[in-house]
Every structure is written in structure tokens, then in C-alpha cells.
Backbone as a printed PyTorch tensor [residue, N CA C, xyz], in Angstrom:
tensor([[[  0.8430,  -1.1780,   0.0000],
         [  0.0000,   0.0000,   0.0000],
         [  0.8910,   1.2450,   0.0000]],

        [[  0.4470,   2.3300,  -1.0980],
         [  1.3470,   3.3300,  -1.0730],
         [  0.9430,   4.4950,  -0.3690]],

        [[  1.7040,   5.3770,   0.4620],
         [  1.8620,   6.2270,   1.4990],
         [  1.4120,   7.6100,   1.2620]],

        [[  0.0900,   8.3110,   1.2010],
         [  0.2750,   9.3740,   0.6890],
         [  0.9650,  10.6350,   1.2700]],

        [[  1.7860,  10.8880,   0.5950],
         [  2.9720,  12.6560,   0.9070],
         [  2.4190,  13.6070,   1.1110]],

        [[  1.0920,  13.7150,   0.7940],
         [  0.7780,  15.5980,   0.4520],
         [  1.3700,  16.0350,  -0.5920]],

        [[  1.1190,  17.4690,  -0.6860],
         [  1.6290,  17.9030,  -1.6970],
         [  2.6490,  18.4640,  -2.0990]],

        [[  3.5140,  18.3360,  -3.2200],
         [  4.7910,  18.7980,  -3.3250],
         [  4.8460,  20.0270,  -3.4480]],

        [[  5.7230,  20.5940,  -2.3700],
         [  6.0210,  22.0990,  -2.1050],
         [  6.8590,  22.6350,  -2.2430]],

        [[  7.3960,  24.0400,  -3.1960],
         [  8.3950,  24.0840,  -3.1630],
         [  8.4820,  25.4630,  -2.4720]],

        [[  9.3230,  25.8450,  -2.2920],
         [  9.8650,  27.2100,  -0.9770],
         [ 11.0750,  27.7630,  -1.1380]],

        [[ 10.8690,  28.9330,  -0.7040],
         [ 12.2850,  29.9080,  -1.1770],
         [ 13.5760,  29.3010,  -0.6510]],

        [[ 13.9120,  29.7850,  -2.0080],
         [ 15.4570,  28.9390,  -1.5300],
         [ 16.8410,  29.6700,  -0.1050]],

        [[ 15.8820,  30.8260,  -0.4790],
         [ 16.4800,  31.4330,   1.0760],
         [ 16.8250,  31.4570,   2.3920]],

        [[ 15.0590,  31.2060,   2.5610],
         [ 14.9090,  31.0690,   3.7640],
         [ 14.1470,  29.4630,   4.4290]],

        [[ 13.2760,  29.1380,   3.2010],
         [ 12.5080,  27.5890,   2.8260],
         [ 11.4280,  28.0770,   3.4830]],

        [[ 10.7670,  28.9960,   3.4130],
         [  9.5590,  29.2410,   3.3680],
         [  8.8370,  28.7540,   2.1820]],

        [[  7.4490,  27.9840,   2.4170],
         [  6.4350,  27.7020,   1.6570],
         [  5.7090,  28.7370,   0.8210]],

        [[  6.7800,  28.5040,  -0.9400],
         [  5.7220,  29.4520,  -2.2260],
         [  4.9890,  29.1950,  -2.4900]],

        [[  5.4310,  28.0320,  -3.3200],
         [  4.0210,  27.7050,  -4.3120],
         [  4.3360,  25.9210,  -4.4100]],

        [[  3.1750,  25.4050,  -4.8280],
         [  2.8220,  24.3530,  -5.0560],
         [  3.3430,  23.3700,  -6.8750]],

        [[  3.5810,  22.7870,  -6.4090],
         [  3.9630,  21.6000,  -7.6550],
         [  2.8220,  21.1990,  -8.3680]],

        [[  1.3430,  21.2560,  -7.9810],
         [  0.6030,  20.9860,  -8.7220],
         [  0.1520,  22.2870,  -9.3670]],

        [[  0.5730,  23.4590,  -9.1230],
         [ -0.2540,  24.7530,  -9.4270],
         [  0.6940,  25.1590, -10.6740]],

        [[  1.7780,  24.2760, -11.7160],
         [  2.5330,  24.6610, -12.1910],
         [  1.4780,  24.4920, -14.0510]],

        [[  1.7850,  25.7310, -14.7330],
         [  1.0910,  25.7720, -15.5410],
         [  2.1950,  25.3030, -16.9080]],

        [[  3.0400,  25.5690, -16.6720],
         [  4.5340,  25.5360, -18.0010],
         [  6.1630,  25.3390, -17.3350]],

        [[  6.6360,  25.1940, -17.7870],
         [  8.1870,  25.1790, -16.7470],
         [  8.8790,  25.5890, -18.4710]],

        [[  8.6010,  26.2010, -19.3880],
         [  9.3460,  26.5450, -20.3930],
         [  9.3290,  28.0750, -20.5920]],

        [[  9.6020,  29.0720, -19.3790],
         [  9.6160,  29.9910, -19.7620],
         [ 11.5010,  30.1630, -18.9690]],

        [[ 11.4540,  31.4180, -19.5650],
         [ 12.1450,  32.5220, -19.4990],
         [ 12.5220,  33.5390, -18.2670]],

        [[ 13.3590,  33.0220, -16.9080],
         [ 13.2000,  34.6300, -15.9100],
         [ 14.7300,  35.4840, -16.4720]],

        [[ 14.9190,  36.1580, -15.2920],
         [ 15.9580,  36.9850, -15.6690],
         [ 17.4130,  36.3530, -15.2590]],

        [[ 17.1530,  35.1800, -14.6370],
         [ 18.7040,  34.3750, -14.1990],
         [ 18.7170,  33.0240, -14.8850]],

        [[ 17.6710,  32.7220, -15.6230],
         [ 17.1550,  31.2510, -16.3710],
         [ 16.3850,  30.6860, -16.5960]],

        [[ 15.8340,  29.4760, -16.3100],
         [ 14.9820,  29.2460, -16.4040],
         [ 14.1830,  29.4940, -15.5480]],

        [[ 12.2540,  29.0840, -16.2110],
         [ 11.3740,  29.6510, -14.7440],
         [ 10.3070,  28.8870, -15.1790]],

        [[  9.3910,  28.8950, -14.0840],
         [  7.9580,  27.8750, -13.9190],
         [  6.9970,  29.3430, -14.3100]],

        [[  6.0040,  28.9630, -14.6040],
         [  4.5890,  29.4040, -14.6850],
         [  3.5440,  28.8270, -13.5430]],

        [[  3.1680,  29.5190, -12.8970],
         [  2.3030,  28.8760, -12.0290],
         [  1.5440,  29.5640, -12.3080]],

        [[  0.1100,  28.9050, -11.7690],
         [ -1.4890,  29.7600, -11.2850],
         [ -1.7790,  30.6060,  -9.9860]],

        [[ -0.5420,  29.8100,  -9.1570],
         [ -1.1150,  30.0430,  -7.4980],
         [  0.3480,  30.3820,  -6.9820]],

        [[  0.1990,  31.2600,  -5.9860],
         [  1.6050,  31.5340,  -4.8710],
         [  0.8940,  31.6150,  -3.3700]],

        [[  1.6460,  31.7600,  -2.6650],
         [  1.7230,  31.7800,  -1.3780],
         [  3.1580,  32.6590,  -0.8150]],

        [[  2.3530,  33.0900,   1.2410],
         [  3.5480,  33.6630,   1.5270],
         [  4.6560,  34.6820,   0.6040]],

        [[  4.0500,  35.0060,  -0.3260],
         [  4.5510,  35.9550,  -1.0980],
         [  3.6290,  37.4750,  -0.9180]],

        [[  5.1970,  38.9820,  -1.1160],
         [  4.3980,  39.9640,  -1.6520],
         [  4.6060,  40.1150,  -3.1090]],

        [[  3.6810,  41.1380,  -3.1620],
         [  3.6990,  41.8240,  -4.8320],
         [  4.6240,  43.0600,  -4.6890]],

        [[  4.9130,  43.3500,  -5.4480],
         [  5.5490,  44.9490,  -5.2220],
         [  4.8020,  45.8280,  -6.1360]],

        [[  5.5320,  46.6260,  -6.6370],
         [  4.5410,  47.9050,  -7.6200],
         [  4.7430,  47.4960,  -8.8820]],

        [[  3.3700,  47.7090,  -9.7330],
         [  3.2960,  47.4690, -10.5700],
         [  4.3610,  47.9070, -12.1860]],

        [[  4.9630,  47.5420, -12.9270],
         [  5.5580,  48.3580, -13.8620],
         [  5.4260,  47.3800, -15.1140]],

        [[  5.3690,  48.2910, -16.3070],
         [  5.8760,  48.1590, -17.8400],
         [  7.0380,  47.4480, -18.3900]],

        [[  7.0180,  46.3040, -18.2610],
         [  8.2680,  45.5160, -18.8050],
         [  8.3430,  44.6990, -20.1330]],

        [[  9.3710,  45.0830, -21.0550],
         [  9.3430,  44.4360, -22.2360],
         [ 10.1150,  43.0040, -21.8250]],

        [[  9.3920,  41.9220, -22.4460],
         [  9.9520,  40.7380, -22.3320],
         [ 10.1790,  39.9830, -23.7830]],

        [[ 10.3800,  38.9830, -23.1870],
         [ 10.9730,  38.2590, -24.6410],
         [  9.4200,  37.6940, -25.6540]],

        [[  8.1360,  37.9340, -25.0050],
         [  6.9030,  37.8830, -26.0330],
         [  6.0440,  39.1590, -25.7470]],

        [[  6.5450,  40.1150, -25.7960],
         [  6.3750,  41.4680, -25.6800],
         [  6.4020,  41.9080, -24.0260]],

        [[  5.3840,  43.4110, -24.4030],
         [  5.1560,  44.4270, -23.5280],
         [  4.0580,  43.7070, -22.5470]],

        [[  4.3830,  43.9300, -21.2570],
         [  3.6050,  43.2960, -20.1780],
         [  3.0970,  44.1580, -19.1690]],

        [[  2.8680,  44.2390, -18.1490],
         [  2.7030,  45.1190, -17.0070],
         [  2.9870,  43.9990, -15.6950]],

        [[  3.9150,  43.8550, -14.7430],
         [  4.3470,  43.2150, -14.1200],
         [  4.3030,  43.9280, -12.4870]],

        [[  4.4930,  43.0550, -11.7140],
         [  5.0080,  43.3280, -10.6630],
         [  5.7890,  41.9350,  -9.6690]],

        [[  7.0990,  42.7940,  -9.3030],
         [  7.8170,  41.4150,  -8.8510],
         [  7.0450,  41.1230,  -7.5480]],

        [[  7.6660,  39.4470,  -7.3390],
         [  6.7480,  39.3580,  -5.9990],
         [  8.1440,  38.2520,  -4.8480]],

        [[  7.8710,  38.4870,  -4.1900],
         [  9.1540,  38.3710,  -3.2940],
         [  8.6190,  37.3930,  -1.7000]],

        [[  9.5490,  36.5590,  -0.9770],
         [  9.4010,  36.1550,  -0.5210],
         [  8.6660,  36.8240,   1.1780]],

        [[  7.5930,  36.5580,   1.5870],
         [  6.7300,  37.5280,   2.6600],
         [  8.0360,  37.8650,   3.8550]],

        [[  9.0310,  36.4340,   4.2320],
         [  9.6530,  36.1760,   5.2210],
         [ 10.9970,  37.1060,   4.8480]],

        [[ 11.4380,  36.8930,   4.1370],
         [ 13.0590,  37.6190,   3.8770],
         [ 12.7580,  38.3550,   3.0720]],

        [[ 12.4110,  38.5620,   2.1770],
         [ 12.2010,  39.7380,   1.0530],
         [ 13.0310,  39.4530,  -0.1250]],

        [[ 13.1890,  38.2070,  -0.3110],
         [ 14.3290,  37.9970,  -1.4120],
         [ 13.1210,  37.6990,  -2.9430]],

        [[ 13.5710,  38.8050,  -3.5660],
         [ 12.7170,  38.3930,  -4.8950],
         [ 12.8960,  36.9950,  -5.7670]],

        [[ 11.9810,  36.6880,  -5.5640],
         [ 11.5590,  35.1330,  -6.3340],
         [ 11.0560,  35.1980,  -7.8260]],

        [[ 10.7430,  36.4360,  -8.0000],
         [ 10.0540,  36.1010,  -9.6020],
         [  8.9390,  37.4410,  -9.6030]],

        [[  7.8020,  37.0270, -11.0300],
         [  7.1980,  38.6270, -10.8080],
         [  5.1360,  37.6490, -11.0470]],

        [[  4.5840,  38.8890, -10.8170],
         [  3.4670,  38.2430, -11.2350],
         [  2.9150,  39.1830, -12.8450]],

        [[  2.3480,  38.4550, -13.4850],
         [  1.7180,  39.0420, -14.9130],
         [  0.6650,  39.2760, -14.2830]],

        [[  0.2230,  40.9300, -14.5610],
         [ -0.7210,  41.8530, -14.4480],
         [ -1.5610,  42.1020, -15.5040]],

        [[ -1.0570,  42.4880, -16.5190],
         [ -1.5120,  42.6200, -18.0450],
         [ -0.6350,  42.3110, -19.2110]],

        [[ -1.2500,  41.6020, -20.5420],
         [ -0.3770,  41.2750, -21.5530],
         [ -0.8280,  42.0010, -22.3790]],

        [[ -0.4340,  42.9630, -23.1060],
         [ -1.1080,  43.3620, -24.3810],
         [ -0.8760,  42.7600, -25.7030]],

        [[ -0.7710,  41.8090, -26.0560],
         [ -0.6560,  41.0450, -26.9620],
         [ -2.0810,  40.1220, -26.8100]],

        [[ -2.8090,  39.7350, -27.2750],
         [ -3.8390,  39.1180, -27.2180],
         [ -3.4920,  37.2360, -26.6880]],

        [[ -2.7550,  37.0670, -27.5480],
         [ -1.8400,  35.8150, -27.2910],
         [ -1.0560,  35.4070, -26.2530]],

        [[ -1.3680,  36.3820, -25.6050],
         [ -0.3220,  36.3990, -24.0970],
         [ -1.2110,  36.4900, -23.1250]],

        [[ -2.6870,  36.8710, -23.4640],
         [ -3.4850,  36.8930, -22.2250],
         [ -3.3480,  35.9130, -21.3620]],

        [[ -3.3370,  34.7100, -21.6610],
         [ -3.1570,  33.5410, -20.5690],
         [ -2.6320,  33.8340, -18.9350]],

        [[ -1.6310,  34.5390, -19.5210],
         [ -0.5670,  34.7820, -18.4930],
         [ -0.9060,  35.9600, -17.2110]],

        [[ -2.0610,  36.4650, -17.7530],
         [ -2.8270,  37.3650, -16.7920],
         [ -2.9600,  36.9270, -15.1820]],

        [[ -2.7410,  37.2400, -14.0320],
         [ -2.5510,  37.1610, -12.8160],
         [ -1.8560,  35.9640, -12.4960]],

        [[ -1.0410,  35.3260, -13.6340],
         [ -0.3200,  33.9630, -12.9840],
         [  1.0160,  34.7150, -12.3700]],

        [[  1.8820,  33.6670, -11.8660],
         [  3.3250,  33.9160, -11.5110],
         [  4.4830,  33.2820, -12.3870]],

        [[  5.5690,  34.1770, -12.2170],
         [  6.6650,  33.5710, -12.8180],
         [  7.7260,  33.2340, -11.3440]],

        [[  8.1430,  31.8160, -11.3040],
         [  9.1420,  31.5400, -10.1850],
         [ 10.3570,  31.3680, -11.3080]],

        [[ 11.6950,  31.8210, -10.7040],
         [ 12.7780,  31.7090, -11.3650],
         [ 13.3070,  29.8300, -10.4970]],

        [[ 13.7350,  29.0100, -11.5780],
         [ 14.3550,  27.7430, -10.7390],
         [ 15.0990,  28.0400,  -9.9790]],

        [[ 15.9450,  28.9220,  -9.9450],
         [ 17.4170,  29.3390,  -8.8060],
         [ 17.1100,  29.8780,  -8.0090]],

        [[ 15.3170,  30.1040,  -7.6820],
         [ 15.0040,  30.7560,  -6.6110],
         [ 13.8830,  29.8810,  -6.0940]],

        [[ 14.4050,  28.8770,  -6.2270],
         [ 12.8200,  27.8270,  -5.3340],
         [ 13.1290,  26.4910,  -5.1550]],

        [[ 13.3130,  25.8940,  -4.1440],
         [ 13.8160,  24.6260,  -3.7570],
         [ 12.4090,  23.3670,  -3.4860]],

        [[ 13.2610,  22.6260,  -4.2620],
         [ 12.1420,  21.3340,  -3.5630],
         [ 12.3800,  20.9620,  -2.0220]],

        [[ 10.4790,  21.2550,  -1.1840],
         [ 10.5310,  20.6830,  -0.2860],
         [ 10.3570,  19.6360,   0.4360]],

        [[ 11.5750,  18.6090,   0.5530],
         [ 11.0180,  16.9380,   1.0380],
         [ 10.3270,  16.3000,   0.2190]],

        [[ 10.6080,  16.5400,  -1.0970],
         [ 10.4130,  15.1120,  -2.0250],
         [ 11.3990,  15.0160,  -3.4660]]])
């Protein structure tokens, strides 16, 4: 009989505070500013900061980074607005950078 874990969590690599969730992951083929990065739907224990205008690599966005609640170490940003029609998807999800989020206990 197999053991159920809960759910896989992953948490800042800082401090290992609980971000975001392994099932809430929408893509893992994007783009942050140190490498690669996840797409999620959902965060946790995170703030937002102020909103701004950032050109990215599938255009003009409106962003705001969002950072760990406990240390303040920025983790990634959240998509606010896409103006590209094709990019709407990405509307209130998050971007986690991999070098900023550790697997927790699995």
C-alpha cells in the first residue's frame, strides 16, 4: 500500500519558506531573468511589489515582482496585463525563477 505525501512544495530557496505548489505549475518553459522559470497559477507567503511596464521576450507586459513575505528575497514577478492578445493567458499567474525555489522533502 502506497503512502500518501501531500503535496509537493516548493519554498524559497532562502529562507525555505512555503511558495508555491507543484501541482499549481502551468509551463516550466519559460524565461526569468537568471534562467529558467515555472509558470504557475497560485503563490503563497509571497508579496507583490509595484506594478511596472516591462518588455519581455513575447512582448510588452505590465508586471510586478513578488518576493518572498519572510526575507524579502525576490523570487520572480506576477503578470498583471499582456497586451498582446496571445499572451493573455498569463494574466494574474506567476513567474518563479528555478534558482530561486527549492524542492521541499520530495
Amino acid at each position: 500500500m502506497a503512502e500518501f505525501g501531500g503535496p509537493r512544495v516548493y519554498s524559497c530557496y532562502n529562507c525555505r519558506n512555503q511558495v508555491c505548489l507543484h501541482d499549481d505549475i502551468i509551463s516550466k518553459a519559460f524565461q526569468g531573468r537568471n534562467g529558467r522559470a515555472f509558470l504557475f497559477s497560485h503563490a503563497m507567503n509571497i508579496e507583490v511589489g509595484p506594478k511596472e511596464d516591462r518588455p519581455l521576450i513575447t512582448g510588452l507586459h505590465t508586471v510586478a515582482d513578488i518576493c518572498c513575505v519572510d526575507c524579502r528575497q525576490v523570487l520572480g514577478w506576477k503578470y498583471l496585463r499582456a497586451y498582446e492578445s496571445s499572451q493573455k493567458y498569463k494574466e494574474g499567474k506567476f513567474i518563479f525563477e528555478k534558482s530561486k525555489i527549492v524542492k521541499e522533502d520530495w
